[in-house]
C-alpha positions in Angstrom: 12.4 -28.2 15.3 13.9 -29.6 11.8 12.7 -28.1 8.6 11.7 -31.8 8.4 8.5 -31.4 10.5 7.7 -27.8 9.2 4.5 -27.2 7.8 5.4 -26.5 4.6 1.4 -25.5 3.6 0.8 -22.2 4.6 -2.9 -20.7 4.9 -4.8 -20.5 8.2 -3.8 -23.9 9.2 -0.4 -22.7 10.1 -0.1 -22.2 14.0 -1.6 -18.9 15.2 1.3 -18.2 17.7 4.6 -16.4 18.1 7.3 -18.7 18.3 10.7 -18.1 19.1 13.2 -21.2 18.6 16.1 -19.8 17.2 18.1 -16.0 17.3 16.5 -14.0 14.3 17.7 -14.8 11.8 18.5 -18.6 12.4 21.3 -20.8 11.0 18.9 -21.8 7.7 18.2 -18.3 7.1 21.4 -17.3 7.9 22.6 -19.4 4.8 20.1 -17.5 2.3 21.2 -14.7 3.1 24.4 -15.5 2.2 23.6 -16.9 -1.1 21.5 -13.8 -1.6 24.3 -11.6 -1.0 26.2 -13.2 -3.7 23.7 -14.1 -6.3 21.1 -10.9 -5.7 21.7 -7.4 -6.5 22.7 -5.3 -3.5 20.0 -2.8 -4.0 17.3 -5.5 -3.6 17.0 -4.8 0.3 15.1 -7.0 2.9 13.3 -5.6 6.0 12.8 -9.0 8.3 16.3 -11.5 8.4 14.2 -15.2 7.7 13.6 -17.5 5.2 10.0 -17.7 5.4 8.7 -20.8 4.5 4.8 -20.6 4.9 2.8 -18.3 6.0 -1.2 -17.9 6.8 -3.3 -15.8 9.0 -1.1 -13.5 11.0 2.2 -15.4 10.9 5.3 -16.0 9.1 7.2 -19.3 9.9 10.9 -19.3 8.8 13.3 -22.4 7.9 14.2 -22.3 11.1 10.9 -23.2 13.0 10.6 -19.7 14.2 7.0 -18.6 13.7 6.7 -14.7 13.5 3.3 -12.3 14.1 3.2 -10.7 11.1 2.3 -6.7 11.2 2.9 -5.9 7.8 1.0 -7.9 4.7 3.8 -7.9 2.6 3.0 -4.0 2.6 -0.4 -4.3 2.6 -0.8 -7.2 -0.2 -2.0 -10.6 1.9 -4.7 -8.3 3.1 -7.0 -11.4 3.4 -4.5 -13.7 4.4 -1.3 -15.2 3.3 -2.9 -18.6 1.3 -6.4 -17.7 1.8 -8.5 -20.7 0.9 -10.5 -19.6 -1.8 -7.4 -17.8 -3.9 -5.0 -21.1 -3.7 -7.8 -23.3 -5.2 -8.8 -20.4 -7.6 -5.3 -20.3 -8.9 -4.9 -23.8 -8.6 -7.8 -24.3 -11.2 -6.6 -21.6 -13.1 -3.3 -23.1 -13.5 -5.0 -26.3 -14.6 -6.7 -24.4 -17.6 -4.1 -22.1 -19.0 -1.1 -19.5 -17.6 -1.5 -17.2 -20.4 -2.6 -16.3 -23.8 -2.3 -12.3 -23.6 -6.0 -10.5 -23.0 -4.5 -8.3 -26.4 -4.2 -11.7 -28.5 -6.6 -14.3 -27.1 -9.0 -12.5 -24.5 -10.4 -14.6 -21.8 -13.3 -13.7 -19.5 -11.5 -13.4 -16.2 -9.8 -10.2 -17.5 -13.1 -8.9 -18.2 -14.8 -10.1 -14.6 -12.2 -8.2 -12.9 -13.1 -5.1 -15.0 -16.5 -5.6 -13.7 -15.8 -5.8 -10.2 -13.9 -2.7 -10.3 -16.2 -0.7 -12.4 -18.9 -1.6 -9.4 -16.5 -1.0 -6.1 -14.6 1.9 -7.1 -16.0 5.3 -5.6 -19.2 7.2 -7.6 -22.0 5.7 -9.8 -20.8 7.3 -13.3 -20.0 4.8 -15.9 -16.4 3.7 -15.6 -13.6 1.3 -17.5 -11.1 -0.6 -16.2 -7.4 -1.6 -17.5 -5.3 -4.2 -16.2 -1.3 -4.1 -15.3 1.0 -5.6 -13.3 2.2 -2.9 -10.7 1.5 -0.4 -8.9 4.2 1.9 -10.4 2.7 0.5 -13.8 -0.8 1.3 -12.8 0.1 5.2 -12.1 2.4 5.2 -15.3 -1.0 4.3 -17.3 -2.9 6.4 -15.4 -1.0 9.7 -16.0 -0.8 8.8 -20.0 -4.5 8.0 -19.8 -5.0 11.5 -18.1 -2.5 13.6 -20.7 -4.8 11.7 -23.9 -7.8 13.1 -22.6 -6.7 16.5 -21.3 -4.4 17.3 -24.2 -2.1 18.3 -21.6 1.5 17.8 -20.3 1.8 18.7 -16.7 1.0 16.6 -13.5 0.8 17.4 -9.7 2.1 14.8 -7.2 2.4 16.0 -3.4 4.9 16.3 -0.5 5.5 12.7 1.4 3.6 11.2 -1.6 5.5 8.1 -2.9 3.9 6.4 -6.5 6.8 4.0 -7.3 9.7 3.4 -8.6 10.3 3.5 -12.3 11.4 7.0 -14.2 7.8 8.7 -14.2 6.6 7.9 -10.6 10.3 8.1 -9.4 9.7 11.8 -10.3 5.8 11.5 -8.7 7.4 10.2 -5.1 9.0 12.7 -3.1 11.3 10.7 -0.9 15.0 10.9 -2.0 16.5 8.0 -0.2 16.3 5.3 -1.2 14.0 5.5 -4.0 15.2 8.2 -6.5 19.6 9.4 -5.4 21.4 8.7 -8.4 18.8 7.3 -10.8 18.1 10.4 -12.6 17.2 12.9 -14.9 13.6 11.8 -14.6 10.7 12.4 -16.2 9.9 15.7 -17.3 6.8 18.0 -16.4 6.3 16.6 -12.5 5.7 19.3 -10.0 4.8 18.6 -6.4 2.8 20.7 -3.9 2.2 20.7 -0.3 0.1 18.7 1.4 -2.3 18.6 4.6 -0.3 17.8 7.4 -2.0 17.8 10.5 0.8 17.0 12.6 3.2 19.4 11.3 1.6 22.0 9.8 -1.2 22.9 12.2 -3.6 24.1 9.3 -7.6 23.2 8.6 -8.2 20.8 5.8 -9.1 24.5 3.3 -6.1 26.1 4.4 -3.7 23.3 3.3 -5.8 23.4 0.1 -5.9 27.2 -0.2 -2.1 27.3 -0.2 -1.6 23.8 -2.3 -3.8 25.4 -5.1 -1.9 28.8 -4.7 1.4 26.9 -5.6 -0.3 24.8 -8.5 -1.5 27.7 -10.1 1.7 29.6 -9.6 3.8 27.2 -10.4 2.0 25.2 -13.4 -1.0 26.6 -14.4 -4.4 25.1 -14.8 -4.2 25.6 -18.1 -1.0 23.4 -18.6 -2.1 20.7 -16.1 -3.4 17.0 -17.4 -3.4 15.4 -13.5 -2.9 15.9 -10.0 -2.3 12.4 -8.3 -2.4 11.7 -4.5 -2.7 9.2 -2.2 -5.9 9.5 0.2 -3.9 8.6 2.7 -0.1 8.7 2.2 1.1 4.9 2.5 5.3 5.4 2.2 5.3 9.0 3.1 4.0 7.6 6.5 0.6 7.3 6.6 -0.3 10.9 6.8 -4.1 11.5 7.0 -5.1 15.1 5.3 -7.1 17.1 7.4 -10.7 17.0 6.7 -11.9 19.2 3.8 -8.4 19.2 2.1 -8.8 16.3 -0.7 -12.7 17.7 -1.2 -11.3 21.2 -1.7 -8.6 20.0 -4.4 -11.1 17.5 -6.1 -13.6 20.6 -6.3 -10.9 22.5 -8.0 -9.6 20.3 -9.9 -13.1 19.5 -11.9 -13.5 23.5 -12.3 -10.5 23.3 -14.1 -10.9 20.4 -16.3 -7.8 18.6 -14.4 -7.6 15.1 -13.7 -7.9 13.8 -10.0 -6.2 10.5 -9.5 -6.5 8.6 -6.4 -3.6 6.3 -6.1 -5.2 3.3 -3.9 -2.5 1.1 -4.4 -1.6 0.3 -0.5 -5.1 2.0 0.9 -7.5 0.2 -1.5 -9.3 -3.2 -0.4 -10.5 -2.8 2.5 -7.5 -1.8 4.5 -8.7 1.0 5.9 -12.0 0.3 6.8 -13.6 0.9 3.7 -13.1 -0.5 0.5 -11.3 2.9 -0.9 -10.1 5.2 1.5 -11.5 7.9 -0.7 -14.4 6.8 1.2 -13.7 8.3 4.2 -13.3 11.7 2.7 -16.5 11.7 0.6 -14.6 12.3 -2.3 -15.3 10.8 -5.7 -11.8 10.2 -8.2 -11.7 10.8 -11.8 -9.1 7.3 -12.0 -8.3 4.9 -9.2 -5.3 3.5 -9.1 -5.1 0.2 -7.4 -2.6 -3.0 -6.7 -1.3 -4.6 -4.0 -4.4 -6.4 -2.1 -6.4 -6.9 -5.3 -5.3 -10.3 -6.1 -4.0 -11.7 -2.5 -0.7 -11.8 -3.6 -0.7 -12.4 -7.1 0.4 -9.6 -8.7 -2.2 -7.3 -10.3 -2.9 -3.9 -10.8 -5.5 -1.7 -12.8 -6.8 1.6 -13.3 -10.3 2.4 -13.0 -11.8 5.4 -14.3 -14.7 7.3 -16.1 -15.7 5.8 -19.3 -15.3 9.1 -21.2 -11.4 9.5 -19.6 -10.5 5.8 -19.9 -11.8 5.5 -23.4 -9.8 8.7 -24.6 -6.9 6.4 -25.5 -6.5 4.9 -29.2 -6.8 1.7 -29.3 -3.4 -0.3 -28.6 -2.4 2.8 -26.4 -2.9 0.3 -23.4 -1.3 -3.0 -22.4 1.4 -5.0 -21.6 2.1 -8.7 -22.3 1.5 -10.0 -19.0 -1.2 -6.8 -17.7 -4.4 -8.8 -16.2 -2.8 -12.3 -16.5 -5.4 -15.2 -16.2 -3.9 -16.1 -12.9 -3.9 -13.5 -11.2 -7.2 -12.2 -12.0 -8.5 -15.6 -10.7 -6.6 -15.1 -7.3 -8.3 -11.4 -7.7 -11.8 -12.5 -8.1 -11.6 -15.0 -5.3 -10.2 -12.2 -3.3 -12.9 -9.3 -4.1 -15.6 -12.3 -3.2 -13.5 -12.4 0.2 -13.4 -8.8 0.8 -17.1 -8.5 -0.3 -18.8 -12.0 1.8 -16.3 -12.6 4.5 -16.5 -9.4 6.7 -13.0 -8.1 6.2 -14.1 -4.5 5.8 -15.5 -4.6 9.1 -12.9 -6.7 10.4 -10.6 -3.7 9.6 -12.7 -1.3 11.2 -12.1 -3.9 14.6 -8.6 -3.8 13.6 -8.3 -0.1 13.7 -10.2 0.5 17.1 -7.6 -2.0 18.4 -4.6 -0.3 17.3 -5.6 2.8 18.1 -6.5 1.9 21.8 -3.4 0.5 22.4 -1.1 3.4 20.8 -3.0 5.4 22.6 -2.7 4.1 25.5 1.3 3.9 25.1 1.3 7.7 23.9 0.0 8.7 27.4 2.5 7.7 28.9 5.8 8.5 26.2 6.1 12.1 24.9 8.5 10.2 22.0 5.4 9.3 20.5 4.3 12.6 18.9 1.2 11.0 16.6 -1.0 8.2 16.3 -2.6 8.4 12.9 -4.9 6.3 10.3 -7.9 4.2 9.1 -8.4 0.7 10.0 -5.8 -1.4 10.1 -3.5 1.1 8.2 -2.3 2.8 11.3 1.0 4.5 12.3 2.8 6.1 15.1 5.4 8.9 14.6 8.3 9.2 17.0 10.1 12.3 17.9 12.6 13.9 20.0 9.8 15.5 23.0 11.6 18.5 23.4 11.8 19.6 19.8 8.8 17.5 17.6 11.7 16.5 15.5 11.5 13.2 13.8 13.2 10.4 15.3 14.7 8.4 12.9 16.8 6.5 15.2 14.2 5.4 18.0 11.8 4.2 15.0 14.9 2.1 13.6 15.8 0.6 17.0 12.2 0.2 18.0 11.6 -2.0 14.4 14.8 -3.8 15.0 14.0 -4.9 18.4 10.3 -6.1 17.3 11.4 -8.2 14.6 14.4 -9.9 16.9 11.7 -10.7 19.3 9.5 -12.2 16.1 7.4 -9.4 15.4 7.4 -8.2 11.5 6.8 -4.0 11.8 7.7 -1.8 8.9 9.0 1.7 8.9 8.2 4.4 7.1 7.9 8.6 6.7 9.7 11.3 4.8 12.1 11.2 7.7 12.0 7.7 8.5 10.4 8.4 11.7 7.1 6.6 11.7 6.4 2.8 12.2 3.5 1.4 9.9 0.8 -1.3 11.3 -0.7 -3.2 8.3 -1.6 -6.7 9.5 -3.5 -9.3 7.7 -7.4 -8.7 7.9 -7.4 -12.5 9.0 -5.4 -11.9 12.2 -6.8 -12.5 15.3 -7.1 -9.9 18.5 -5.2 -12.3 20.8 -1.9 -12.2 18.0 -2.2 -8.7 17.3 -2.4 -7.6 20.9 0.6 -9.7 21.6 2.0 -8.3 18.4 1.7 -4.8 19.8 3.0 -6.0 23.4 6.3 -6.5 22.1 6.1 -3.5 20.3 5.7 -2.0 23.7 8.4 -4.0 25.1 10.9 -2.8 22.3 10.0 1.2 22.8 10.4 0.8 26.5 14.0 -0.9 26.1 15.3 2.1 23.7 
């Protein structure tokens, strides 16, 4: 197939099948990534070897013709699909009326919309405030000086396996060394990190792991000193890792004794990927500040924290910003996507997503010890390889497994402290016959390695 007769419009009129014309990566992508090795900075990875050219529903098409089931979102961002309808003609319109004035110089009602919508879906009924950014990494920066204004404090607690981003302050927050933080310090200063709940590994009940996570914080830091303690409901680059039930109420519960700052970083659980809207959800738990991105805005990008009125509003005024934070077009792509989430049944069709999953990885477990833990919430699930005589992560086997996948034109991600876990976050618009072929080649690669 030439690139000639490509459908160069993505959306959900793109071919919903798994086609193979080419070796991954083909000669047209081949040629990219030669002109990325010479014009891009070397530490700007990639995962998948294409060119991708369109993409919509569950697949990525490449410059080659090859048309690849797509198993990870972008890391969770094209949530409701790659092109959704409704978000390229609300950008579309968007760009028609204006690309920018800055909300802090000309505001414009968009901004304020999203605001709304967040204030409304975010977990708890208080009165809550919303600021907009461009980042995840951003949002959690704002959130921890948001936190520190109103506490009059300096400290703030991030967790094992927990990963917040990638500038100086949440290179500090994210425990995983390689690649995100060797050689790229100092960093910032007052960060401590505690242990967290997991089941796999640690064999403890949901108030044990807090018991001895709130033993270390007050050893270590001192409620007192503390401003925040920010975790992820359930740990997205740290590999998925779902606390055992009781832990995150336990630490919220002592966290408001204290007068300390819970933040729920939502960034890669929020919007419906797990089943719910907020993965908080699923734990019953209520933040103090949310911290969301990635699926907000279908692939714009966007990112905000949402909060108590009384928190959020601690901050002077000019204290929050940035020049492009809440741009006009990406808070139209948001709004269009939130009316998605909200009217087209994408929470439940995670909820579909996850049973799926599970059933098969289950089904695979049975039958290969190497698979030591299936783990998740709608369609944010993992599996955890290790070495069956030991429980030791395999690193290795999770490499070779991913490797295999994507040659065969399945995108998987990786993931886990120890690199030992593959992720499974495909679009909410796939459909069951993709995704089960998705996992069969999964299946295929694993039995091969």
């Amino acid at each position: 197939m030439s690139l000639d007769t490509l459908p160069l419009v993505g959306g959900p009129s793109l071919a919903q099948e798994r086609r193979i014309v080419t070796a991954i990566p083909g000669p047209r992508s081949q040629e990219l990534l030669e002109r990325k090795a010479a014009a891009v900075a070397s530490g700007v990875g990639h995962t998948v070897p294409i060119q991708a050219v369109a993409a919509g529903g569950g697949v990525v098409v490449d410059a080659d013709g090859n048309s690849l089931i797509d198993l990870g979102s972008g890391i969770a961002v094209t949530s409701v699909g790659n092109a959704h309808p409704a978000v390229v003609k609300a950008v579309q319109e968007q760009v028609a009326a204006f690309t920018h004035t800055c909300f802090m110089i000309s505001p414009y009602d968009s901004y304020v919309s999203v605001a709304e919508a967040l204030n409304r879906l975010t977990p708890g009924d208080h009165a809550k405030k919303s600021a907009l950014f461009n980042s995840g990494a951003e949002a959690v920066e704002n959130a921890v000086k948001i936190a520190r204004k109103y506490t009059k404090r300096q400290a703030v607690v991030a967790f094992d396996h927990g990963y917040h981003g990638r500038t100086n302050l949440t290179m500090a927050l994210t425990a995983k060394n390689m690649p995100y933080k060797s050689g790229f310090g100092p960093f910032a200063a007052e960060v401590y990190r505690a242990p967290l709940s997991y089941p796999f590994r640690d064999g403890l009940t949901g108030p044990e792991a807090a018991a001895k996570a709130i033993s270390v914080i007050e050893k270590q830091v001192g409620a007192e000193n503390l401003a925040a303690v920010i975790i992820e409901p359930i740990q997205g680059e740290g590999g998925f890792i779902v606390p055992a039930d009781g832990f995150l109420n336990a630490i919220v519960d002592w966290c408001r004794d204290n007068g300390v700052v819970f933040i729920a970083d939502e960034v890669q659980s929020g919007f419906a990927r797990t089943g719910a809207m907020f993965a908080s959800e699923h734990f019953g738990i209520v933040p103090d500040l949310v911290t969301t991105a990635k699926g907000i805005a279908g692939g714009l990008p966007l990112a905000a924290v949402t909060g108590r009125a009384e928190i959020m509003d601690a901050t002077h005024t000019g204290g929050l910003g940035g020049t492009y934070g809440g741009n006009p077009i990406a808070c139209a792509a948001a709004l269009a996507s939130i009316d998605a989430f909200e009217n087209e049944g994408f929470v439940e069709r995670a909820r579909e997503i996850g049973v799926l999953l599970k059933d098969r990885l289950h089904a695979l477990q049975q039958n290969d010890p190497r698979i030591g833990d299936v783990r998740g919430h709608g369609a944010m699930i993992a599996v955890e390889f290790v070495d069956p005589p030991t429980g030791a992560p395999d690193a290795a086997l999770t490499s070779a497994v991913a490797k295999a996948a994507i040659a065969e034109g399945v995108i998987v991600l990786t993931c886990g402290t120890y690199g030992n876990v593959i992720r499974f976050l495909p679009p909410l618009s796939i459909g069951d016959d993709l995704l089960n072929e998705g996992l069969d080649v999964v299946a295929a690669a694993l039995a091969r390695s």
